[in-house]
KOLVEX-327981 format. One line per field, with one value per residue: x, y, z of N, C-alpha, C in turn; residue in one letter. Coordinates in steps of 0.1 Angstrom, whole numbers, m for minus. Layout:
BEGIN
n_X: X,...;
n_Y: Y,...;
n_Z: Z,...;
ca_X: X,...;
ca_Y: Y,...;
ca_Z: Z,...;
c_X: X,...;
c_Y: Y,...;
c_Z: Z,...;
type: A,...;
***
This chain:
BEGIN
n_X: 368,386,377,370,374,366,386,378,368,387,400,383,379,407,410,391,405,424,412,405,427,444,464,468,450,457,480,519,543,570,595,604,593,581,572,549,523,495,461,437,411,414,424,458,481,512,538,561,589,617,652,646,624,586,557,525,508,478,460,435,407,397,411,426,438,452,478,503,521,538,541,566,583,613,609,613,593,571,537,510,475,459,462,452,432,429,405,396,423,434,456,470,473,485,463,466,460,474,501,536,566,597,618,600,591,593,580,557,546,547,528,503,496,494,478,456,454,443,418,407,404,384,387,383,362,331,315,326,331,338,314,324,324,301,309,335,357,381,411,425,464,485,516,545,567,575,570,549,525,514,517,491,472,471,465,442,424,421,411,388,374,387,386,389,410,441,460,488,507,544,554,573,575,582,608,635,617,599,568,562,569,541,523,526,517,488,477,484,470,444,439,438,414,408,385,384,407,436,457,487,502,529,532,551,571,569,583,588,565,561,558,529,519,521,514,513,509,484,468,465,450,426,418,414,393,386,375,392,409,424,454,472,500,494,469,468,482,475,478,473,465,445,423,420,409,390,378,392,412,420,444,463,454,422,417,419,394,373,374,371,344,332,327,315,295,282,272,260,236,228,217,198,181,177,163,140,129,127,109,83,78,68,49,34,28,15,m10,m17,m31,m47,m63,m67,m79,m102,m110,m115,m137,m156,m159,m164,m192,m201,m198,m202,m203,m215,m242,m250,m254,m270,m295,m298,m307,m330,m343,m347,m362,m383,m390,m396,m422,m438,m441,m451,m475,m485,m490,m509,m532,m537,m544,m567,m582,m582,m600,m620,m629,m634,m656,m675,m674,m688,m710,m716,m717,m739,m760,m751,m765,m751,m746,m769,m782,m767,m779,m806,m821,m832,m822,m848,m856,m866,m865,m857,m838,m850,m857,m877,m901,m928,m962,m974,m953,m951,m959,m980,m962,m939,m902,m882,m854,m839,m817,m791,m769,m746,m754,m774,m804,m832,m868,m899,m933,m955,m981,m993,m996,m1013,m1004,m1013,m1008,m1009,m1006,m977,m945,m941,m956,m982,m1005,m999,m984,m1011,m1024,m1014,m1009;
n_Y: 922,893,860,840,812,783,760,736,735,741,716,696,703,697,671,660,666,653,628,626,620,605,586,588,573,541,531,522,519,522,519,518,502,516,526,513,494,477,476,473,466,454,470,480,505,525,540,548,550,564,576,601,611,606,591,588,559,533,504,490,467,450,450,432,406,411,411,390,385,385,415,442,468,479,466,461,467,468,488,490,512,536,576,594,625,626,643,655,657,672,661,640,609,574,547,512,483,462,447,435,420,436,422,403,418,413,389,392,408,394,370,389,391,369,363,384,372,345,349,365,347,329,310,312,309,303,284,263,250,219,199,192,156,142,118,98,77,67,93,111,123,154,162,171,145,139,164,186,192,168,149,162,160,132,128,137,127,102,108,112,97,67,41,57,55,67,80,87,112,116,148,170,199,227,249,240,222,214,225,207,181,185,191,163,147,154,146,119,105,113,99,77,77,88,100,124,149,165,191,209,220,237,264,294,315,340,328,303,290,297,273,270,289,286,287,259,245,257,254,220,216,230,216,186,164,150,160,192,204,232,236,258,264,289,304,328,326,329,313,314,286,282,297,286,259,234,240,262,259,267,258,226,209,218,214,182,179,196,175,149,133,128,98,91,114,100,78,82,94,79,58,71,73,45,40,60,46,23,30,41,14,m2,12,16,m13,m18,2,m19,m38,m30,m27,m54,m65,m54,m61,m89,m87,m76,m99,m115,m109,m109,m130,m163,m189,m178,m171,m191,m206,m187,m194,m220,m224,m211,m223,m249,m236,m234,m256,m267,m248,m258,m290,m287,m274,m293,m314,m303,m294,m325,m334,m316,m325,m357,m354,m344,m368,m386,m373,m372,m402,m412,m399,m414,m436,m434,m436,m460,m493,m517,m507,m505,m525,m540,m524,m541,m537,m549,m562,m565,m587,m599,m625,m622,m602,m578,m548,m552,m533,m529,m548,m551,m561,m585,m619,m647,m675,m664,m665,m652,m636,m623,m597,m595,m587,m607,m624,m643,m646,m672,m674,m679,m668,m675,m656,m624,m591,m564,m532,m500,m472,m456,m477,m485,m489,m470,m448,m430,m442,m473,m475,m472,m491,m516,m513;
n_Z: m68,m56,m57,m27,m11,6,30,27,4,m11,m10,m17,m45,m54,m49,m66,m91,m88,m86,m116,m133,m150,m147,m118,m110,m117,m109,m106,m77,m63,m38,m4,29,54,89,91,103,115,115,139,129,104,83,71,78,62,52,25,12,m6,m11,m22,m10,7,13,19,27,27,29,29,44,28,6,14,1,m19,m10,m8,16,48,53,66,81,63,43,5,m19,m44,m49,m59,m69,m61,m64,m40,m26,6,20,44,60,42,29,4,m4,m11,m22,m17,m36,m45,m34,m39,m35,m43,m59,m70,m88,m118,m127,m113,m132,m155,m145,m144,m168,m182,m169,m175,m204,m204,m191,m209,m226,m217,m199,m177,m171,m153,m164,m175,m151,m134,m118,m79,m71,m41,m29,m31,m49,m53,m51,m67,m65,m75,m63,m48,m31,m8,8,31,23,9,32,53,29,32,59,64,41,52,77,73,54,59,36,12,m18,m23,m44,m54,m76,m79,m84,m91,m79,m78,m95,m123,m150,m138,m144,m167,m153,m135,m152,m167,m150,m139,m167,m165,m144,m151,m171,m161,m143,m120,m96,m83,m80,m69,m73,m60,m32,m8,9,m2,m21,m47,m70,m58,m65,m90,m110,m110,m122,m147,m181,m191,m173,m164,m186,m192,m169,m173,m197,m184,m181,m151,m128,m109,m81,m65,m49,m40,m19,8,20,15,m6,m45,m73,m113,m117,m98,m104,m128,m122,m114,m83,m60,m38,m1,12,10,32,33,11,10,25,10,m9,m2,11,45,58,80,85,63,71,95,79,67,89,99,75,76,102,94,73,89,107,88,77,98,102,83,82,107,96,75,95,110,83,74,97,97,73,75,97,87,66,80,85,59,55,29,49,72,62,45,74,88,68,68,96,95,79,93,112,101,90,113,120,97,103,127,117,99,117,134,115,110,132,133,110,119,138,124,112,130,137,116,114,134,129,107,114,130,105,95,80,95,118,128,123,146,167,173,152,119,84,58,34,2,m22,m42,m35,m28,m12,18,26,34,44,24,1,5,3,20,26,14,8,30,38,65,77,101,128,130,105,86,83,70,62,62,51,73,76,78,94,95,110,127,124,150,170,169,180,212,202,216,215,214,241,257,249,253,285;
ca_X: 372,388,371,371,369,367,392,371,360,397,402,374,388,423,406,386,418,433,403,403,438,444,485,468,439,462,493,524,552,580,598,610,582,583,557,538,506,483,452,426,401,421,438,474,486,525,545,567,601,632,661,643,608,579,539,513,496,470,455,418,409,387,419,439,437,465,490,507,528,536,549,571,594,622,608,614,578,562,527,498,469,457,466,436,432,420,399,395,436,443,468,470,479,484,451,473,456,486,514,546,581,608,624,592,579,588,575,542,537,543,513,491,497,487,461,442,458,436,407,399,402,374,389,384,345,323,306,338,337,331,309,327,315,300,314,344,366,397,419,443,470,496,527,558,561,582,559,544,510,510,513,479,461,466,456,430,413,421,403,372,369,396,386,394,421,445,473,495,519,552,559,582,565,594,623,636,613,583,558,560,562,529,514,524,509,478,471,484,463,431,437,435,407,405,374,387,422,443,469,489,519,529,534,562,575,562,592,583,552,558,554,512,512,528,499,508,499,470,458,464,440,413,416,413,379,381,371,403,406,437,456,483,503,486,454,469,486,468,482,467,459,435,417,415,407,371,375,400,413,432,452,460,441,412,414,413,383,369,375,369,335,332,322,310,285,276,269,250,228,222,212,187,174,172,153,132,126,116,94,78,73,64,39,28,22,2,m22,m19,m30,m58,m70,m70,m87,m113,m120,m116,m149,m163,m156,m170,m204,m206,m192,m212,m209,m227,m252,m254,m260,m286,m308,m301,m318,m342,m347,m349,m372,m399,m395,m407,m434,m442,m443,m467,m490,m492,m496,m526,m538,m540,m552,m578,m587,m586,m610,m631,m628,m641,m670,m679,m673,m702,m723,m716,m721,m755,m768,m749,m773,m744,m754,m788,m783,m761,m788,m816,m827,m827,m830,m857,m857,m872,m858,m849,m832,m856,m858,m892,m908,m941,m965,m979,m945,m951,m979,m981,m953,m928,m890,m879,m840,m832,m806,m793,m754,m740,m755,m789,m821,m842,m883,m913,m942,m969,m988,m989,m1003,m1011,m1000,m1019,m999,m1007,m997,m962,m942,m932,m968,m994,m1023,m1000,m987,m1019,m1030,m998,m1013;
ca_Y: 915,879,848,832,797,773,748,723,737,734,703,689,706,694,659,658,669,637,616,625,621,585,579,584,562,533,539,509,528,514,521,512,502,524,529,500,495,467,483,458,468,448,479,485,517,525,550,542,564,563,590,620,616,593,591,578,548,524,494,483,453,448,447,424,396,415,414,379,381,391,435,445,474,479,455,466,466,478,490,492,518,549,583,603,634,629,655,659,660,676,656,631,592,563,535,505,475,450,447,425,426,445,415,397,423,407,376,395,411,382,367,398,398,359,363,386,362,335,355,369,331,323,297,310,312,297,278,254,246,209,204,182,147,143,107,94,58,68,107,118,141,157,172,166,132,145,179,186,189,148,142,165,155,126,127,145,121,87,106,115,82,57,39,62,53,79,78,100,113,126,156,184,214,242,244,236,208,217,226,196,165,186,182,153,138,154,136,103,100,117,86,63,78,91,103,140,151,178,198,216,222,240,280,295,328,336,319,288,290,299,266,268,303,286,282,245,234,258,244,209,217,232,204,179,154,145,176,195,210,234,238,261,273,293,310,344,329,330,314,306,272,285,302,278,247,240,246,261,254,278,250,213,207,224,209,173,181,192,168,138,133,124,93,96,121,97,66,91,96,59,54,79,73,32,41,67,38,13,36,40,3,m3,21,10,m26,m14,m1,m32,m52,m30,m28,m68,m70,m47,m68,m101,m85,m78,m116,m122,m107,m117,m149,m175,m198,m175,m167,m208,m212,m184,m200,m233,m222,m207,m238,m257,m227,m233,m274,m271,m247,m268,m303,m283,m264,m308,m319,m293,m300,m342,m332,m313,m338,m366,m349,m339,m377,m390,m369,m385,m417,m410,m392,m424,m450,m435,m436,m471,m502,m526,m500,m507,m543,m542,m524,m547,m539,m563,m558,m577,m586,m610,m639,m613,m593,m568,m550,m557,m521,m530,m563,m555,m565,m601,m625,m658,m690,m663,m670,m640,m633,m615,m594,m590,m581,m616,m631,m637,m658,m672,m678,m683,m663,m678,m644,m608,m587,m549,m523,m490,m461,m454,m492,m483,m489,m451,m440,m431,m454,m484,m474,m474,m507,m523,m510;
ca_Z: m56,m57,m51,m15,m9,26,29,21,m10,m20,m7,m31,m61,m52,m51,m81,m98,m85,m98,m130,m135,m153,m142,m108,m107,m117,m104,m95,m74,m58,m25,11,40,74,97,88,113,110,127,145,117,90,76,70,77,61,43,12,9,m8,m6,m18,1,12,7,28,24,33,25,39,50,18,m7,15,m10,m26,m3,m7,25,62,54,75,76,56,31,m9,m25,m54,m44,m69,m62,m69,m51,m42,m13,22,23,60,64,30,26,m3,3,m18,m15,m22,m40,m46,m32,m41,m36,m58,m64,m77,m98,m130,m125,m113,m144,m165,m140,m143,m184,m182,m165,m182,m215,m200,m189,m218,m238,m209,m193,m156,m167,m145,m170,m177,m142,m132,m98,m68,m66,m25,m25,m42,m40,m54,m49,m70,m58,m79,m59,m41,m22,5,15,44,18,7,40,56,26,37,74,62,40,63,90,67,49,56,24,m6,m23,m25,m57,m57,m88,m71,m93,m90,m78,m84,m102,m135,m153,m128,m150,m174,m143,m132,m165,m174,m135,m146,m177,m163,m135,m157,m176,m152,m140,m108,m93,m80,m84,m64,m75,m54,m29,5,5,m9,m25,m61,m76,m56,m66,m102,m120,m110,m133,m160,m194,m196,m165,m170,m202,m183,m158,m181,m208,m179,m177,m143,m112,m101,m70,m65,m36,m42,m11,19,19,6,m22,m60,m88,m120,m114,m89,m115,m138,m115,m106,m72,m52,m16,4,20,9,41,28,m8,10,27,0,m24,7,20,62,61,91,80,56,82,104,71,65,95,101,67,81,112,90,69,97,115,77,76,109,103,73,86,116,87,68,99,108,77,76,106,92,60,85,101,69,58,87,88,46,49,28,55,78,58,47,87,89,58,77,107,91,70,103,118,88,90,126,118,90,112,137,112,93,134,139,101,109,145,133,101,126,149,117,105,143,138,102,118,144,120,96,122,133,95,88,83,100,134,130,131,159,178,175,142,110,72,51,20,m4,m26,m54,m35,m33,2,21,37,37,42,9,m7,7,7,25,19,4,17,31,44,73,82,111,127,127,94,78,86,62,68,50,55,72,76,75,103,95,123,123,132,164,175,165,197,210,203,233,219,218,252,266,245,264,299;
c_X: 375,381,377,369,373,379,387,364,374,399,394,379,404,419,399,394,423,425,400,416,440,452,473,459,444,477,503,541,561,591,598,596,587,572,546,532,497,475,441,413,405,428,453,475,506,526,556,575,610,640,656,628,600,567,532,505,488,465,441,415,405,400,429,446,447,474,493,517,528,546,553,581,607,620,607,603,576,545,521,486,463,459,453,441,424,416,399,413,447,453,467,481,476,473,457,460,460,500,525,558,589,611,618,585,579,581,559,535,537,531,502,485,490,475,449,441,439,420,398,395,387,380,391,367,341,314,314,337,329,325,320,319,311,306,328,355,379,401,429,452,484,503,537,555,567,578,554,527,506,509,493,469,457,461,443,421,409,413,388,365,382,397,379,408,429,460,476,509,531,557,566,573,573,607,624,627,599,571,551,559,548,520,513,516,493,471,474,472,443,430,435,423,401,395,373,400,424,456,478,505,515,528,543,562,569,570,587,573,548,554,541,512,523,514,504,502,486,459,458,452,426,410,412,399,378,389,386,406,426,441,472,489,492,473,455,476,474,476,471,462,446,423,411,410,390,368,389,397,421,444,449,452,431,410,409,396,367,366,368,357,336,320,312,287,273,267,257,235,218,213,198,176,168,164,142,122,120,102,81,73,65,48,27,21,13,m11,m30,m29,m45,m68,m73,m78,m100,m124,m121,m132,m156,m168,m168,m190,m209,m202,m205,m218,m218,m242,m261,m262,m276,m298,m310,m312,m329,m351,m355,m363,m390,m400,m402,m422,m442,m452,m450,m481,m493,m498,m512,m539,m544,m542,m567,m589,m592,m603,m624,m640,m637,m660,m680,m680,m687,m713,m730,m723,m736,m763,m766,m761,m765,m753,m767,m787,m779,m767,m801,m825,m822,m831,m837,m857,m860,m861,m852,m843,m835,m861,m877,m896,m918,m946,m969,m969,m944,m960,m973,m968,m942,m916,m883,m860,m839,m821,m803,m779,m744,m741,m768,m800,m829,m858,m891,m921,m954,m987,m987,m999,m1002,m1010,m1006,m1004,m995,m1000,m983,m957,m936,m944,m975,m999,m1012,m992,m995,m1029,m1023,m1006,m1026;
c_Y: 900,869,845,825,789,761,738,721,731,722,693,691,697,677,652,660,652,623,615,624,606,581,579,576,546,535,529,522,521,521,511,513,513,523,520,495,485,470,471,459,459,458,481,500,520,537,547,556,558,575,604,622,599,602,581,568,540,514,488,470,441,439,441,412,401,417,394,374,391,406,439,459,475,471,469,463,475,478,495,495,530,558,596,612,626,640,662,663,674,675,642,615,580,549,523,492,459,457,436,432,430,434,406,403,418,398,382,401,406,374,378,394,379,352,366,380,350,335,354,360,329,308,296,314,299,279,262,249,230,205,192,172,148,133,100,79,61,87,107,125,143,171,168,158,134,159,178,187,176,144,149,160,141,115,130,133,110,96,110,102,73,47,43,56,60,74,91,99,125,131,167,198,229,236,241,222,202,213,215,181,172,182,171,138,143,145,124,102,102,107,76,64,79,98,117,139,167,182,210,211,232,253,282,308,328,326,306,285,291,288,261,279,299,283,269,239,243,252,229,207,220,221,188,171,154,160,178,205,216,236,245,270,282,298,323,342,324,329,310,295,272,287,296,265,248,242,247,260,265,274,237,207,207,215,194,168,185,179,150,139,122,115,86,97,110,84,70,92,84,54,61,75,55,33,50,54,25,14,37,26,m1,2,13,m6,m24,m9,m8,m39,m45,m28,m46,m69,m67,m53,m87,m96,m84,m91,m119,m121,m111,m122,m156,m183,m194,m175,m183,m213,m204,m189,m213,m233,m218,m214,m244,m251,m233,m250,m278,m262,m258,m283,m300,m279,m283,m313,m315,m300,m318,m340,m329,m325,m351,m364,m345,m357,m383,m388,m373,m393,m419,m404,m409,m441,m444,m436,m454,m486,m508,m516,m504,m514,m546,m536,m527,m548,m544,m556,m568,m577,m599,m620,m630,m603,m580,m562,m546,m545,m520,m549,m564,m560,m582,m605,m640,m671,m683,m664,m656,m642,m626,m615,m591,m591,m592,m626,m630,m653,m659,m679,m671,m673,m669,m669,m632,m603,m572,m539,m508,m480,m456,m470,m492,m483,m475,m446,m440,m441,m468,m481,m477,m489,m517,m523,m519;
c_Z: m59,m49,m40,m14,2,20,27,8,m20,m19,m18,m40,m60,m57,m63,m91,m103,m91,m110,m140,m140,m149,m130,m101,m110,m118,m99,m89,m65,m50,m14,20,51,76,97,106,104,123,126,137,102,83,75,66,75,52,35,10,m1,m2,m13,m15,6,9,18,22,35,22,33,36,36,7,m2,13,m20,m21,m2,8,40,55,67,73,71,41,16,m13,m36,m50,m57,m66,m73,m61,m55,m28,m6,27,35,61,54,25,11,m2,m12,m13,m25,m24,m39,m41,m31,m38,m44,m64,m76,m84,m111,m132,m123,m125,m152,m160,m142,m159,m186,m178,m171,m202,m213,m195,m197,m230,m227,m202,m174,m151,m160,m149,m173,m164,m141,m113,m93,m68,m52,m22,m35,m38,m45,m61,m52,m69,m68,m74,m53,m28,m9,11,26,33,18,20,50,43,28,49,72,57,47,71,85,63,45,42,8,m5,m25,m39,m58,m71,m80,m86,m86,m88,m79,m92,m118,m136,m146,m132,m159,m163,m140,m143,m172,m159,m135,m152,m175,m152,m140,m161,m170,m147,m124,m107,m90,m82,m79,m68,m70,m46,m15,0,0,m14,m39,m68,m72,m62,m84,m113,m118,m113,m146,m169,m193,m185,m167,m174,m195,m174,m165,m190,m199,m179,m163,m136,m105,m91,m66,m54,m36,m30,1,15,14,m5,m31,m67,m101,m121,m110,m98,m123,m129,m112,m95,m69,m39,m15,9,13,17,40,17,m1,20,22,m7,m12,15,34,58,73,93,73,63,86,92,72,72,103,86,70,91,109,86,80,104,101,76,84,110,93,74,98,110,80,80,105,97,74,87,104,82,72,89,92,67,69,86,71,45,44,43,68,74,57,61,90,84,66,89,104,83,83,112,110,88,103,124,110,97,116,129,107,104,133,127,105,121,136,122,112,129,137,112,116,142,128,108,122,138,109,105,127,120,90,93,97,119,137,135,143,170,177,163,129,95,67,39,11,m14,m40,m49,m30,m14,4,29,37,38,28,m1,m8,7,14,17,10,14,17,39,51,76,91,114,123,113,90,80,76,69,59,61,60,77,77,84,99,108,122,133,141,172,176,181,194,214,216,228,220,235,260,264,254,280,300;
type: X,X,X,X,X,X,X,X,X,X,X,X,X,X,X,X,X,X,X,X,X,X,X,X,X,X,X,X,X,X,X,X,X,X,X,X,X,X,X,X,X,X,X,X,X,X,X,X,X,X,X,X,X,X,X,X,X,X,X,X,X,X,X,X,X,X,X,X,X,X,X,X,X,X,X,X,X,X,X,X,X,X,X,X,X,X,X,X,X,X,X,X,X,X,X,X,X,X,X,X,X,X,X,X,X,X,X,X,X,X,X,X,X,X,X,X,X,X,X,X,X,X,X,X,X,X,X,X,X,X,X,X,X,X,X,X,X,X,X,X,X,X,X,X,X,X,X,X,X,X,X,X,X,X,X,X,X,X,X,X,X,X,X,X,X,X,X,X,X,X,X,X,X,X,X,X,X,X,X,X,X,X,X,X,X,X,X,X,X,X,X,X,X,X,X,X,X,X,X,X,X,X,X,X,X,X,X,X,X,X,X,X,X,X,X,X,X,X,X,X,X,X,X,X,X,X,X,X,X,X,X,X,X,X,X,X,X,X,X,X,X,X,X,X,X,X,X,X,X,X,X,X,X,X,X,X,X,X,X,X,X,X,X,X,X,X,X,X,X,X,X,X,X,X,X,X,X,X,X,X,X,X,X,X,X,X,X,X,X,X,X,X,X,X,X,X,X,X,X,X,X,X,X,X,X,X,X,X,X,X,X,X,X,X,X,X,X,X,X,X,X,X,X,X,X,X,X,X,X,X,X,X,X,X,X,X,X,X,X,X,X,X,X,X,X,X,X,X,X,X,X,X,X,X,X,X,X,X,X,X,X,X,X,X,X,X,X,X,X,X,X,X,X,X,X,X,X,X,X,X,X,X,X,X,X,X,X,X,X,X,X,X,X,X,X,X,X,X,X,X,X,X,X,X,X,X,X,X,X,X,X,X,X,X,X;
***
């Protein structure tokens, strides 16, 4: 019995056929537009005839970086792709990649063959690339002085930062003689030393456009010192230039925005970074001032001259103890000295004398406390408070003890 198989079974085989097929996984085929559909998804939907048939194609939104211009019907195109089934329709369709016009296909595959020329030298590596300054004083522009580019790049930069300098080298941007004014506006202006440098031009057809996939301006642009920023034509064209440049633009517009920092921006910076900075100082001196007031207190409480004043008073504290404890001291001495006095004056002779009693003493000097020390006719001296009496003895009386004035018996001998 013969094998059965679901439509979808063939359908796969029919497809895996198609994928393993090398012509049709890279595939360039050339034909007339119809039916062309640009679906609100970014797709292009069209069919590609001449006079003995037609083929389905598409294009997704993904690989629309290969389509250099507005497709419209009737247009002559070579379409580059691969043709694979649509399983669900079982129909097989061309998934278009690139697309250019008939007219321009040579020209594109002398660009494709230069490409991967230049690729494979490395000169669209990454590593070659020079960064964008953020700020720059003088822009150099090489392209035609009469363009609608020279002039947006230079609205562009006057409204970013009125003072760059802009130098421009009017070179020829198509045509016979193109390629050499670009390279030779290049290396003059490299030399002079411009700070960034654009090279570029308005949009245009590939032809227009051909002398930025020429190798000398190329090599021009890679061998360059100073940062070049390309700006070749619209946003869907790609020439070499691009490639090799260290940055591209999609638009001269673009490139001078790039390449021109918004002074502005930069103002705005300044001055937030000046008001960061005052609030920082500001700050910083409000620390300063309480920490000065801090050691000010400090100073104050170990200042010498406080301290000088404390000992002072305390000096002055101890000179008046002092004075009072000598006061009390020469009080109390006085008062000790009084009492001697009166102790001294009841033992001193001169007291005696002064109250009624006298000293005696004989002619040698010799004091007289008894009668037995004298006898009759001796010359005796008395003493007495005001001076001294002399007299002779003309006798001696003995006094018994009780006689003594004071005593009872002469008391009552008296009575």
């Amino acid at each position: 019995m013969n094998s059965v198989y679901s439509v979808g079974q063939v359908n796969t085989y029919i497809k895996n056929m198609f994928t393993q097929d090398f012509l049709l996984n890279k595939i360039y085929i050339k034909g007339e537009v119809s039916n062309c559909k640009y679906h609100t998804s970014g797709h292009i939907y069209f069919s590609l005839k001449d006079e003995t048939g037609a083929m389905a194609c598409v294009m997704f939104a993904g690989a629309r970086k290969g389509l250099a211009f507005q497709m419209k019907n009737g247009d002559k195109v070579i379409v580059g792709g691969s043709v694979n089934v649509y399983e669900r329709d079982g129909k097989y369709q061309l998934y278009a990649k690139e697309i250019t016009l008939e007219g321009a296909g040579l020209l594109y595959e002398r660009y494709l063959a230069l490409k991967r020329e230049l690729e494979e030298m490395g000169m669209f590596a990454q590593d070659y690339k020079q960064p964008i300054p953020k700020h720059i004083r003088t822009l150099g522009v090489v392209t035609a002085p009469t363009g609608a580019a020279v002039q947006d790049i230079r609205n562009v930069a006057g409204r970013r930062n009125p003072y760059v300098q802009i130098i421009l080298y009017p070179a020829l941007v198509q045509g016979e003689g193109a390629k050499e004014s670009i390279v030779k506006g290049i290396q003059m202006l490299d030399d002079y030393g411009v700070d960034v440098m654009i090279v570029g031009r308005g949009g245009g057809s590939i032809e227009d456009l051909w002398a930025f996939n020429e190798e000398e301006v190329a090599r021009a642009i890679f061998n360059c010192r100073t940062p070049v920023i390309s700006a070749v034509g619209h946003e869907t064209d790609t020439t070499i230039a691009d490639y090799v440049a260290d940055l591209r633009a999609p638009t001269p517009s673009a490139a001078a925005e790039l390449a021109v920092g918004d002074v502005r921006m930069l103002l705005k910076t300044f001055e937030d970074y000046r008001d960061k900075l005052s609030r920082s100082v500001e700050n910083r001196i409000l620390l300063l001032r309480q920490h000065l007031r801090l050691y000010q207190n400090k100073l104050r409480f170990l200042s010498p001259e406080n301290q000088i004043r404390e000992k002072r008073q305390h000096l002055m504290d101890l000179e008046d103890k002092m004075e009072a404890a000598m006061k009390n001291q020469i009080y109390m001495a006085r008062r000790s000295l009084d009492i001697y006095i009166e102790r001294m004056k009841g033992l001193s002779p001169l007291e005696k004398l002064n109250q009624g009693f006298s000293y005696v003493e004989d002619e040698r000097h010799h004091a007289v406390t008894s009668i037995e020390h004298v006898k009759t006719d001796d010359i005796l001296r008395i003493q007495v408070s005001d001076g001294c009496i002399l007299s002779r003895v003309t006798g001696v009386q003995a006094v018994s003890r009780n006689d003594r004035p004071g005593s009872s018996d002469s008391a009552q001998m008296g009575q």
